[in-house]
C-alpha positions as CSV (number, residue, x, y, z in Angstrom):
1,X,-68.6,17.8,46.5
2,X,-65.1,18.4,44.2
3,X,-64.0,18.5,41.4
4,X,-61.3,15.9,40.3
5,X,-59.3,16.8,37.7
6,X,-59.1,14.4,34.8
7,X,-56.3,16.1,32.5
8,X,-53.9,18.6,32.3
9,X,-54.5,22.4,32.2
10,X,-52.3,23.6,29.1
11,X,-51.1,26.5,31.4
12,X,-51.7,25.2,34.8
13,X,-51.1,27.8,37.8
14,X,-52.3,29.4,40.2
15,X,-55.2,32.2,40.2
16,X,-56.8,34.0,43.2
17,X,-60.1,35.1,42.9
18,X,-61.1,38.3,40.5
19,X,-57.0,38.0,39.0
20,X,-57.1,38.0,35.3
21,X,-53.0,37.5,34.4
22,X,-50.1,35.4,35.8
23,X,-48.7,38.7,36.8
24,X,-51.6,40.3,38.0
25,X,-51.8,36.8,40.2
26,X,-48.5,36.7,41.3
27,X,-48.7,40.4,42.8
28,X,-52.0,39.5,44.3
29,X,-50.7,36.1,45.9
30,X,-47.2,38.4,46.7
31,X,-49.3,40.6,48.9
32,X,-51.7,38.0,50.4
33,X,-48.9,36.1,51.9
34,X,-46.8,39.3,53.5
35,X,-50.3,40.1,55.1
36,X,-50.5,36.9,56.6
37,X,-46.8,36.6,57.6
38,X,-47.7,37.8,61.2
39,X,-49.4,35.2,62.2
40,X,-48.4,32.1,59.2
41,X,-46.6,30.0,62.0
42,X,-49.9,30.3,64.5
43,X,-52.6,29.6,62.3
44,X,-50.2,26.4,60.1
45,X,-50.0,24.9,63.3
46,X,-53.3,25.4,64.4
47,X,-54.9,24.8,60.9
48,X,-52.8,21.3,60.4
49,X,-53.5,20.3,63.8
50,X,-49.9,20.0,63.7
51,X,-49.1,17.8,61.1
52,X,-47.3,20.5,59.4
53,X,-44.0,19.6,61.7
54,X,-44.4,16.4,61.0
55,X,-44.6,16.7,57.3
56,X,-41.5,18.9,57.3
57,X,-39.4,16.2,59.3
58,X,-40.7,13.8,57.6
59,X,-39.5,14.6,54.2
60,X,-36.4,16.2,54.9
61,X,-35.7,12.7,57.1
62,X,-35.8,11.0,53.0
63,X,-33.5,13.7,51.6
64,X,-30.7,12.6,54.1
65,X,-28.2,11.4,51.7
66,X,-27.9,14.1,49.8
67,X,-28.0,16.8,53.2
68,X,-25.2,14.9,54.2
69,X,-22.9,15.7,51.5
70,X,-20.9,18.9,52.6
71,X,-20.7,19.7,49.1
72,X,-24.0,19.3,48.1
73,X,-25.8,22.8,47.4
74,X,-29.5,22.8,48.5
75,X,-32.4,25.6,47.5
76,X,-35.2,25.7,49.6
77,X,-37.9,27.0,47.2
78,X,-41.0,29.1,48.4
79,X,-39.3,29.2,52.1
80,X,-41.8,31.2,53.9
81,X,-40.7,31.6,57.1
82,X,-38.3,28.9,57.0
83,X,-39.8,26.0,58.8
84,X,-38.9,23.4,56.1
85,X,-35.7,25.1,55.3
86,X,-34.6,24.3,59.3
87,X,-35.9,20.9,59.2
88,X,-33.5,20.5,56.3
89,X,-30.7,22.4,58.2
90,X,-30.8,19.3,61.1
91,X,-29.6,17.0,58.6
92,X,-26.5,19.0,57.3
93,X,-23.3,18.6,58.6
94,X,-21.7,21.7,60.6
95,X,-18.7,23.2,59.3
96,X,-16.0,22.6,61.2
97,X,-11.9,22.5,62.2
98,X,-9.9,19.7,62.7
99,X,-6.3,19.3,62.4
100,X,-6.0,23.1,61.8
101,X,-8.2,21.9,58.7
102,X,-11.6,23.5,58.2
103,X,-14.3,21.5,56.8
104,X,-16.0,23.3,54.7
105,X,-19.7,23.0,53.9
106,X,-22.3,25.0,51.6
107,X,-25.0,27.1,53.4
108,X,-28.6,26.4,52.7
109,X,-30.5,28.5,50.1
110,X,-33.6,29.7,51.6
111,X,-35.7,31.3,48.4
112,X,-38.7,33.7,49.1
113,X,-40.2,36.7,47.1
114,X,-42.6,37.7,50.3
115,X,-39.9,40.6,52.0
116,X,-42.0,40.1,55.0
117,X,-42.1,36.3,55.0
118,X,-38.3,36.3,54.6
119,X,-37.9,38.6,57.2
120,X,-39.4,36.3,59.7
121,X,-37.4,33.5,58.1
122,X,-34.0,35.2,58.4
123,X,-34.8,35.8,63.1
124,X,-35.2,31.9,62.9
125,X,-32.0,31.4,60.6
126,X,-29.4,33.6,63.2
127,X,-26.6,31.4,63.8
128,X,-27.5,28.8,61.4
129,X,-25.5,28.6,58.0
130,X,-28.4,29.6,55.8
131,X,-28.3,32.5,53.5
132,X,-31.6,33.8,52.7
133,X,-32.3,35.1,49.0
134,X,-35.3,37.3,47.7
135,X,-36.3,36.5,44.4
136,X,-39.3,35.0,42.0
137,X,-39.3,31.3,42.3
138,X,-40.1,31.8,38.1
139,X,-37.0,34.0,37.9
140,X,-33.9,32.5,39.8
141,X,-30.8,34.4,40.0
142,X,-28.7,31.1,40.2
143,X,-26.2,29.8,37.3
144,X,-27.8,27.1,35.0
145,X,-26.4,23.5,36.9
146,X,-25.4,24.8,40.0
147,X,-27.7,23.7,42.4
148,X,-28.2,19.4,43.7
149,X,-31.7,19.3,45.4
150,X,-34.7,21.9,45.6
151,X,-37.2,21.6,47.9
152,X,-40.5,23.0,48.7
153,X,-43.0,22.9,51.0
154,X,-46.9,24.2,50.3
155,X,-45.8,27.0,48.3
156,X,-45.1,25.5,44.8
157,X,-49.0,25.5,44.1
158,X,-48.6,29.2,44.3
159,X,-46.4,29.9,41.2
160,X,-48.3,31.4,38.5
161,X,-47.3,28.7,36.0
162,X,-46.6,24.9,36.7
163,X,-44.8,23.9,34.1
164,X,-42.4,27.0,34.3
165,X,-41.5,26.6,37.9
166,X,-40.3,23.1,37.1
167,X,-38.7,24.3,33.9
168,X,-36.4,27.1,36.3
169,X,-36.1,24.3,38.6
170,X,-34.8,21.8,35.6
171,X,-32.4,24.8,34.6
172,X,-30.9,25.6,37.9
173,X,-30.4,21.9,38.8
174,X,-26.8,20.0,38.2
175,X,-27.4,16.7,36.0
176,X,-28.6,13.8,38.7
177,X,-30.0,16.4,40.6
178,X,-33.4,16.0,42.4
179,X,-36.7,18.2,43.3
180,X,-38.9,17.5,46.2
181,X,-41.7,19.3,46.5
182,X,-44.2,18.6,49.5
183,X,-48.0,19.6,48.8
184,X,-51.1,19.5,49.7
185,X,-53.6,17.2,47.4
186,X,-57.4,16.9,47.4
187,X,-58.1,12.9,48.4
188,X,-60.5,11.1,46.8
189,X,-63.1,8.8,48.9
190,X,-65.0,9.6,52.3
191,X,-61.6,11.0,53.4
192,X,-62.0,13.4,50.6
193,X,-65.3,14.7,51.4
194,X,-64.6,15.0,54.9
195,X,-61.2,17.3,54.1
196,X,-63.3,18.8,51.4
197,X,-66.1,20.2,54.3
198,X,-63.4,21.1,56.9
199,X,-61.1,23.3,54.1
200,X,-64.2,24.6,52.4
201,X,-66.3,25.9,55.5
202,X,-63.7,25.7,59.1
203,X,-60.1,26.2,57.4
204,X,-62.0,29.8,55.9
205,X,-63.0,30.8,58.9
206,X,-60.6,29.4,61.5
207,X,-57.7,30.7,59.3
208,X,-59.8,34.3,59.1
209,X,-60.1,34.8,62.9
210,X,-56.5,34.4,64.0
211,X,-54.8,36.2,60.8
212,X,-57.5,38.5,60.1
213,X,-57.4,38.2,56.9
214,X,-60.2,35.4,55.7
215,X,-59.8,36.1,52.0
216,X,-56.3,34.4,52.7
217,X,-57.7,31.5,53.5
218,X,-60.5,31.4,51.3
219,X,-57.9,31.2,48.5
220,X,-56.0,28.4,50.3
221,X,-58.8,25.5,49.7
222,X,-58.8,26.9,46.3
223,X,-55.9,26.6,45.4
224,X,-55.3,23.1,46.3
225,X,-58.9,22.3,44.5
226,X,-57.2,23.6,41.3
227,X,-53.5,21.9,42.1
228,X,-53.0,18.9,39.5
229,X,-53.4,15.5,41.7
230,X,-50.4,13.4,41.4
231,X,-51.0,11.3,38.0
232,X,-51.1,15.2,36.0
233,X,-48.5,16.3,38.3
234,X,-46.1,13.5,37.8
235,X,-47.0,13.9,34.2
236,X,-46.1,17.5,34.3
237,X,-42.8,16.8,36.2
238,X,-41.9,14.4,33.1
239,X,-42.9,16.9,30.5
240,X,-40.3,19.1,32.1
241,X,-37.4,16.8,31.2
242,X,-37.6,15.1,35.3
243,X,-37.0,11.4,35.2
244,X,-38.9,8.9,37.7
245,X,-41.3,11.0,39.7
246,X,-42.7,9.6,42.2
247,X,-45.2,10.8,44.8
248,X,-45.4,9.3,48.8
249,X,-48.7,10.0,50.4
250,X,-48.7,11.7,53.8
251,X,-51.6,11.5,56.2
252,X,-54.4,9.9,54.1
253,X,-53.5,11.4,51.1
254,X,-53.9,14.8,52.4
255,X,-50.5,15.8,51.7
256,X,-47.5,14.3,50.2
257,X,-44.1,14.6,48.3
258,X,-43.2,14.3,44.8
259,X,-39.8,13.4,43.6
260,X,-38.2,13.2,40.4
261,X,-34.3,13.5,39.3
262,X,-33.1,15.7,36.1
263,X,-31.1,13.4,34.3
């Protein structure tokens, strides 16, 4: 069985195993992912029987009117090794010349504070007009209202504090600017149970055989146990001054993406 969480942790965040601070956690969770980076691509694939591509696509698809905007200055948040981040790249126009006029258009942001994770990310950006950044996702080096959308895929769970990440976010963002953050969720039902037996027992162990590193992946069920479900999250995203957030279900309920503007 799970646990289903009924309200809202008053400093919700994540918190491996045997950690006792946020910043004893976020060194922990620093180092767990740059041991995994190796092999992150293999096993998401494998792990997600490959849904994770589609749940990429799939949301950066939605985020198409603002991609489109030359202008527009995007942040991919918690990149890892970039797969969202070039998923959103499809959908932004290419800078270009015409009439001896160059069109000019703002590079992605791709955001990581794994050195390893980024340096997988930046082999996949080569070419592309993406400029990778290392930094805390708690921490941004960017100007207060200078950015138009931040995304994230499966790694906002990992911040150390909830309601700070979205605060940063709230900070960074320009007024009417939006967050979309993709994550996993725990689903309620037989469809629960079922997800619940395959993270809890085969993700530990699949996941621990091709990266080597099963603690990893003993954390990773965990974590999206203790991740608000979308009522405390949405609730969360409007304590931090976001207006209309909204959350579309992916795959059963297994994943989805919230959505919310700063006003």
């Amino acid at each position: 069985m799970f646990t289903v969480l009924t309200e809202i942790d008053p400093e919700p965040g994540a918190r491996p195993a045997g950690t006792s601070s946020p910043d004893e956690a976020a060194q922990n969770i620093q180092q767990m992912f740059s041991a995994i980076a190796p092999t992150y691509d293999r096993a998401n694939h494998i792990l997600s029987v490959g849904l994770d591509r589609f749940w990429w696509n799939r949301s950066a698809r939605t985020l198409r009117p603002i991609l489109a905007r030359p202008e527009a200055v995007v942040l991919d948040l918690c990149c890892g090794t970039g797969d969202l981040t070039l998923a959103l790249d499809h959908h932004r126009p290419q800078p270009s010349t015409n009439n001896g006029q160059r069109t000019t258009v703002n590079p992605l942001l791709a955001l990581d504070f794994s050195h390893t994770m980024l340096t997988l990310a930046a082999r996949k950006f080569a070419g592309r007009n993406i400029v990778s950044i290392e930094a805390d996702a708690l921490h941004l080096p960017l100007a207060d209202s200078s950015i138009d959308l931040v995304t994230s895929a499966f790694g906002f769970r990992n911040l150390t504090s909830y309601p700070a990440g979205l605060a940063e976010l709230h900070r960074v963002l320009r007024p009417g600017g939006e967050i979309a953050i993709l994550e996993c969720n725990q689903p309620g039902g037989l469809v629960g149970l079922l997800y619940s037996a395959y993270f809890h027992h085969i993700l530990p162990t699949l996941g621990g055989l091709i990266s080597g590193k099963r603690r990893a992946y003993a954390y990773l069920p965990d974590s999206v146990l203790k991740f608000p479900r979308p009522p405390q999250m949405k609730a969360l995203i409007l304590a931090a001054g976001f207006t209309d957030p909204t959350w579309t279900s992916y795959t059963f309920g297994t994943a989805g993406l919230y959505r919310a503007t700063k006003p």
